[in-house]
N, C-alpha and C positions, 0 to 999 in steps of 0.2 A: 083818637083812633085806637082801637084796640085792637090784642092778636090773637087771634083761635087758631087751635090746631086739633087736625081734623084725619080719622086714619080712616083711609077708604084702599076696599079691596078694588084696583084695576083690572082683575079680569072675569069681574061678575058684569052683569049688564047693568044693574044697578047702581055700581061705582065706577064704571066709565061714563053713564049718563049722567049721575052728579059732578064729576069733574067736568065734562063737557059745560054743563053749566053753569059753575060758576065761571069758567072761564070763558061763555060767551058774558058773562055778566061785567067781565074787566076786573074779575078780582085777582090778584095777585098770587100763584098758583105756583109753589116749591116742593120739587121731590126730594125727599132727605131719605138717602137708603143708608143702612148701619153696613160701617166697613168693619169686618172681623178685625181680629189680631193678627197681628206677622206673628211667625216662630221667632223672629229677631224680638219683636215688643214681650212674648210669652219668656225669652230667656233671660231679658232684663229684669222680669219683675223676680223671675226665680231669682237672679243673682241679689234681688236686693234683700227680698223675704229670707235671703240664709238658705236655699234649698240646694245650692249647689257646693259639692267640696272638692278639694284641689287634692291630687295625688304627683310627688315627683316619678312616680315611676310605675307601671301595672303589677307589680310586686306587693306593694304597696297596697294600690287598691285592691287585691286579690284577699289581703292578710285583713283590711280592714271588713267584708264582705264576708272572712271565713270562709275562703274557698283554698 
């Protein structure tokens, strides 16, 4: 058995009448939608990539900023 994957637009007429059909056909028929990123997932990879720095005090951060 093999497995094809197949991107059809569902709200043309013409990709809800091919999904309709294969799924009157008995084929096996998965919607896979892409979950964004959390801010949680986006601050991990900063923290890993080095993009984040640590300040003990906004002094600190101020003086390294140049403000």
């Amino acid at each position: 058995m093999a497995t094809y994957t197949i991107t059809l637009n569902e709200r043309s007429n013409n990709g809800k009448a091919l999904l309709n059909y294969l799924q009157s056909l008995g084929v096996m028929v998965e919607k896979v939608t892409k979950r964004g990123t959390t801010s949680y997932e986006r601050s991990k990879r900063d923290i890993k990539a080095g993009r984040i720095e640590k300040f003990a005090s906004s002094e600190e951060m101020f003086q390294s900023l140049g403000i």
